[in-house]
Every structure is written in structure tokens, then in C-alpha cells.
C-alpha positions as CSV (number, residue, x, y, z in Angstrom):
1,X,-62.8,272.2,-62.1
2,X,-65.7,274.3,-61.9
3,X,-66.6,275.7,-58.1
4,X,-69.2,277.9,-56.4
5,X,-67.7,280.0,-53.8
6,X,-70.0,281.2,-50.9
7,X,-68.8,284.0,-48.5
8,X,-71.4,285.6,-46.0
9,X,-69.5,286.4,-42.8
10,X,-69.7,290.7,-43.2
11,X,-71.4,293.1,-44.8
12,X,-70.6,291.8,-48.2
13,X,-73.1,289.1,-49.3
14,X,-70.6,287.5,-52.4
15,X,-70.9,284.7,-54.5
16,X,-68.8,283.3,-57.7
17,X,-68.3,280.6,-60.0
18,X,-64.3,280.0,-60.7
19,X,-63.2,277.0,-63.6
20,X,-59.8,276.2,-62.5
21,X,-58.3,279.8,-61.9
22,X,-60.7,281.3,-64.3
23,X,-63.2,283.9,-62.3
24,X,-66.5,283.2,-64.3
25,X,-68.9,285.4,-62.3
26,X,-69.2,287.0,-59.6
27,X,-72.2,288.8,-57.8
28,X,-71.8,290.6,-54.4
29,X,-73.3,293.5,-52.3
30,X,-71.9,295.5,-49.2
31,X,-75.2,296.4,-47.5
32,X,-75.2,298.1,-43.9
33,X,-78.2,295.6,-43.0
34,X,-76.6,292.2,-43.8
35,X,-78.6,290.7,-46.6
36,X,-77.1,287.3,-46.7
37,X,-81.1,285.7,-46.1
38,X,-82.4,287.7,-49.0
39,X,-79.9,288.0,-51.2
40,X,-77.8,284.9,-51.5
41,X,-79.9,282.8,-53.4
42,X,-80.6,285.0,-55.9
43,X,-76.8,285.9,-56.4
44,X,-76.2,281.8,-56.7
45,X,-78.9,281.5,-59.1
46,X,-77.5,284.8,-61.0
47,X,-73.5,283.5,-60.5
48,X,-74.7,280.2,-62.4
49,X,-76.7,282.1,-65.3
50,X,-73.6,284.5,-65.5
51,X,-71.1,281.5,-65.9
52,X,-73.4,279.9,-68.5
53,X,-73.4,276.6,-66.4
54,X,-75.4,274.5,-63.9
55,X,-75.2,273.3,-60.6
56,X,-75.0,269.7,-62.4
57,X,-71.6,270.9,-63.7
58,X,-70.0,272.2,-59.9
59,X,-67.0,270.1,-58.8
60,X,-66.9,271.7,-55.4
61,X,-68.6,274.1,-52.8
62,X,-65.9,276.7,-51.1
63,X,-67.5,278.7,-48.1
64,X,-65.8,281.4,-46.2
65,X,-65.8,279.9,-43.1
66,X,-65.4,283.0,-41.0
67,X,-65.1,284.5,-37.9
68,X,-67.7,287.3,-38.8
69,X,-71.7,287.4,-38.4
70,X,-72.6,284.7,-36.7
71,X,-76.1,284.6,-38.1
72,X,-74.2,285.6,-41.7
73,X,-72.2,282.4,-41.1
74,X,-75.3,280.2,-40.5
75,X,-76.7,281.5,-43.3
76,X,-73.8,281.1,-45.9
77,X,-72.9,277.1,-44.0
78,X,-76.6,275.9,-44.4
79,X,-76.9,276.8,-48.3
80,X,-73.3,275.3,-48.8
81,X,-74.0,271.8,-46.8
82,X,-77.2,272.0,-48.8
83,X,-75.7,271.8,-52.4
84,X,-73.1,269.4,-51.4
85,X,-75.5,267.0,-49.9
86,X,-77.7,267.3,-52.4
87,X,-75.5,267.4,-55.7
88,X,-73.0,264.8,-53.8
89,X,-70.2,267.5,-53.4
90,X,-67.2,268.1,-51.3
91,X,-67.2,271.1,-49.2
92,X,-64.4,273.0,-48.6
93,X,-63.4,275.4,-46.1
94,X,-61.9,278.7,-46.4
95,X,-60.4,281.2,-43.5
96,X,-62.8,284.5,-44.4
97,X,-59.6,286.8,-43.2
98,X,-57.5,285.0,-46.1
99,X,-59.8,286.4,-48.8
100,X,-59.0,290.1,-47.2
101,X,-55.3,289.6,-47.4
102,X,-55.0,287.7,-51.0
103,X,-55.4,290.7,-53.1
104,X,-52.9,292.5,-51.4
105,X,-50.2,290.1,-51.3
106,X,-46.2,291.2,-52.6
107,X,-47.3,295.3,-52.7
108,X,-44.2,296.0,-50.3
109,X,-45.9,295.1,-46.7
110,X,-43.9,293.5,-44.0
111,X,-47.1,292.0,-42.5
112,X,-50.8,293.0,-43.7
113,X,-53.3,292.1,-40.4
114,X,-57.1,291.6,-41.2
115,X,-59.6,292.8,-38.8
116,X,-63.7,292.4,-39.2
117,X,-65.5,294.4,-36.8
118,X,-66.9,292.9,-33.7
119,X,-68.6,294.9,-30.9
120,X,-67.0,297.9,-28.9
121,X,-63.3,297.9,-29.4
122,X,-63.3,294.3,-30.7
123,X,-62.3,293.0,-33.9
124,X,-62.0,289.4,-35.2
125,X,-58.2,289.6,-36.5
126,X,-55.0,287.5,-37.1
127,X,-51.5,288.9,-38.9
128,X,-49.9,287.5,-42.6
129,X,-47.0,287.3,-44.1
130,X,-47.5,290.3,-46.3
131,X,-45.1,288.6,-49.3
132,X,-45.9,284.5,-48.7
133,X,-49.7,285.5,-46.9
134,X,-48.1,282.6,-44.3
135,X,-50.2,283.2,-41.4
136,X,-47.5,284.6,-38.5
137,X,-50.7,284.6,-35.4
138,X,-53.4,282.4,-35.0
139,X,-57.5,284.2,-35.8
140,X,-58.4,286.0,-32.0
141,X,-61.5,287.9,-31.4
142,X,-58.8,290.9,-29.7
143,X,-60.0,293.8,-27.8
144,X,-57.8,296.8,-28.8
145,X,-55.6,299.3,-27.0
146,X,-53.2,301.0,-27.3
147,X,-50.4,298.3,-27.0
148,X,-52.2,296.4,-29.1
149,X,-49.4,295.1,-32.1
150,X,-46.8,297.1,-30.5
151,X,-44.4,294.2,-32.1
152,X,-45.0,295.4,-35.4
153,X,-44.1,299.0,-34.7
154,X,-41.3,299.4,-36.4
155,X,-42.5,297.2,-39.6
156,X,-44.5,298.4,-42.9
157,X,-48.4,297.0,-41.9
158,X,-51.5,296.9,-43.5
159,X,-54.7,296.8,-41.5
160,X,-57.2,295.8,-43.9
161,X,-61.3,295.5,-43.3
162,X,-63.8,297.6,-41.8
163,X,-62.1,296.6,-37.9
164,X,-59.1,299.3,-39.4
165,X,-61.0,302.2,-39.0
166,X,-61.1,301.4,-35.1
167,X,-57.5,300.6,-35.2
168,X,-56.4,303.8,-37.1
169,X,-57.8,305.6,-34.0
170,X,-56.6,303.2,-31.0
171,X,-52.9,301.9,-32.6
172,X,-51.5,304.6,-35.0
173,X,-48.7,302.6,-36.3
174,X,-46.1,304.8,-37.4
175,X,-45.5,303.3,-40.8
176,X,-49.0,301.5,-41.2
177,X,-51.6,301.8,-43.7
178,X,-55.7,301.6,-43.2
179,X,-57.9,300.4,-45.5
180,X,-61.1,300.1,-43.8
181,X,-63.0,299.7,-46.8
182,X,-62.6,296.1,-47.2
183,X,-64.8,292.8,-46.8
184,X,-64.2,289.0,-47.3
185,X,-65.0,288.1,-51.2
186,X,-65.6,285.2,-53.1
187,X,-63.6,286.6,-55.6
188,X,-60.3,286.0,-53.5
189,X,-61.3,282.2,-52.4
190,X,-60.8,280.8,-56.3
191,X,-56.7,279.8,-55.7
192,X,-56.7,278.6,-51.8
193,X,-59.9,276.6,-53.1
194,X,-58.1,274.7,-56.0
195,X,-55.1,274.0,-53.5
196,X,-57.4,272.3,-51.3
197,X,-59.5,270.7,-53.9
198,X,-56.4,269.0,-55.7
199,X,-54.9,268.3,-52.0
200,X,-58.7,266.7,-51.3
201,X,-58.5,269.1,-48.0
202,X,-62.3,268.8,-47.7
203,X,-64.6,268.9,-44.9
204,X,-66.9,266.2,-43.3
205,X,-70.3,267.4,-44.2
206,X,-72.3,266.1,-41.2
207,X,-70.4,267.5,-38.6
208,X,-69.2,270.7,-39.9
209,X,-69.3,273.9,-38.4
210,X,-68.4,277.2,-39.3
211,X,-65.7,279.4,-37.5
212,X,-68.0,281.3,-35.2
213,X,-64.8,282.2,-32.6
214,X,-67.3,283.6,-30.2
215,X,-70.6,282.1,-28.8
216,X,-73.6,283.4,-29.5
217,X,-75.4,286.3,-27.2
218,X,-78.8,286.8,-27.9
219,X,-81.3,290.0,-27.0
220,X,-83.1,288.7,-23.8
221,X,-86.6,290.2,-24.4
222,X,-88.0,291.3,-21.5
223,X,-91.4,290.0,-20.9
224,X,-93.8,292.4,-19.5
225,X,-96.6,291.8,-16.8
226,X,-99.9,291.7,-17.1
């Protein structure tokens, strides 16, 4: 079962071939400037050289479906339905907060929340199991204050993702951790891809669309007079 997994909805541009749980390749980049348009076909192309196969031999396409960038999503959904349509194969669809959370599963956390920066004192964020990775609340784009999480006060938390730094400075948690060095990868997609893929969770290719959470708000440009 050989997959390509495509996440773009942060900083990190990341791509990888799995076969079954195997991690053949992966190729990724954390750039301030977001460079999902100019990157990730070039890390698809170098994922497939690196795994010594072709995209003949891909069983699957696993995107990280977001929230995040919203043009970073676009980006990472239109090269995904692309291959499927065109190589005839199943998409599947992958929460982008999961892939923060699945390398940190079982290391003694009560709960380990996810947060990807949004704007202001935003983040895009929802709260796991820290030993199953069951998720305990639903994905919310959550403007933070003080009271924010108040519930978990008293439990061991992990606040993983670059939305921690904010956090560190608006809920200090008494017994919580920050890692605010952390981005959705590819690399952590590969098991909740081949539980979907043997479950045949896939996604209609027509009408799918990625996890944006929020609406887009374009720059009005203002037009000047002559």
C-alpha cells in the first residue's frame, strides 16, 4: 500500500511516500513565507525519486486537510484532487491538528491541545486524549484569554504548534508544557491514512473541500483617483 501524503496548511510545506507503515521519504521545509506554490511540486517529484517509485505505483492520495493557511490549503487540495483524478485515486482526508499530536502520544500527558496560529490572539485548536489521541473537543478557531482552558488547570497539558507561544503568555497552565516549535507533517499522516484506506474512509473527489474553518478575508485595495 503505497501513499503520497500532502500537508500544506502552515509554515511547513511536507510531503512523503509511506508503503504500509514504512516511511519511504520525506521532504519538507518550515519557511516564514509559506512556500507551498513553489515548493510542493518539486518535493512530490523529489518524495517519488527518494522512494525509488512512481506515481503509477500510488494506492492513495492523503492530504492534511486543515484548518491552517487558507491559500496553503488551496494549494495542497488542488495538487491532491489532481493526482487522484488523474491516476484514478482515492483521496483521503486527514485532520492537520492530528499530525501535531501523533508523535507525542503515551509521553505521560493528560490531554496535549494543538493550536496553529491564526491572527491576533486567535488560534485554530481542539484538545486529545494525550494516551488514546481520542479527540475530547471538536477543531474551533478560539480567541484566547485568560479563562481560556481553565478546565484543564489542574491536569498535565501539552500545547503543541506555533499558536503555543501565544498561549504560554495568555493561559499559563500550572502544570503545562509549550512547544511552540511544531507544524502539521506528512510524516505523522502514514497510520490514520492506512486506517482509513483499509476502512475505504475516502472522500468524494468532485465535491471536496478542505477544512478552511474560517472564510476567506481578502486585502481590499484601495483604488486611487485620477
Amino acid at each position: 500500500m503505497k501513499i503520497l501524503h500532502i500537508e500544506t496548511s502552515s509554515k511547513n510545506c511536507s510531503v512523503a511516500i509511506s508503503d504500509n507503515e514504512s516511511l519511504l521519504c520525506l521532504c519538507q521545509e518550515v519557511s516564514e513565507n509559506y512556500k507551498q506554490s513553489e515548493s510542493l511540486h518539486t518535493f512530490i517529484q523529489w518524495a517519488l525519486e527518494g522512494a525509488e517509485i512512481q506515481l503509477n505505483d500510488l494506492d492513495a492520495v492523503a492530504l492534511g486537510i486543515g484548518p491552517g493557511s487558507y491559500t496553503g490549503l488551496r494549494i495542497g487540495a488542488a495538487s491532491a484532487k489532481g493526482f487522484c483524478f488523474g491516476l484514478n485515486l482515492p483521496l483521503i482526508s486527514i485532520n492537520s491538528l492530528e499530525s501535531m499530536v501523533a508523535p507525542y502520544l503515551n509521553q505521560g500527558f493528560d490531554f496535549i491541545i494543538p493550536m496553529i496560529d491564526a491572527r491576533r490572539m486567535e488560534v485554530y485548536t481542539a484538545v486529545y486524549d494525550g494516551s488514546t489521541g481520542e479527540m475530547i473537543a471538536e477543531t474551533e478557531a478560539k480567541i484566547l484569554d485568560e479563562n481560556s482552558f481553565a478546565a484543564y488547570r489542574n491536569s498535565k497539558v501539552l500545547f503543541v504548534g506555533d499558536g503555543a507561544a501565544k498561549a504560554e503568555t495568555i493561559v499559563p497552565l500550572p502544570m503545562a508544557v509549550y512547544e511552540s516549535a511544531v507544524y502539521p507533517s506528512s510524516e505523522f499522516m502514514v497510520k490514520k491514512a492506512i486506517q482509513k484506506f483499509n476502512s475505504q474512509d475516502f472522500e468524494d473527489i468532485a465535491y471536496f473541500e478542505p477544512f478552511y474553518l474560517k472564510d476567506f478575508h481578502g486585502v481590499k485595495i484601495k483604488k486611487s483617483e485620477d
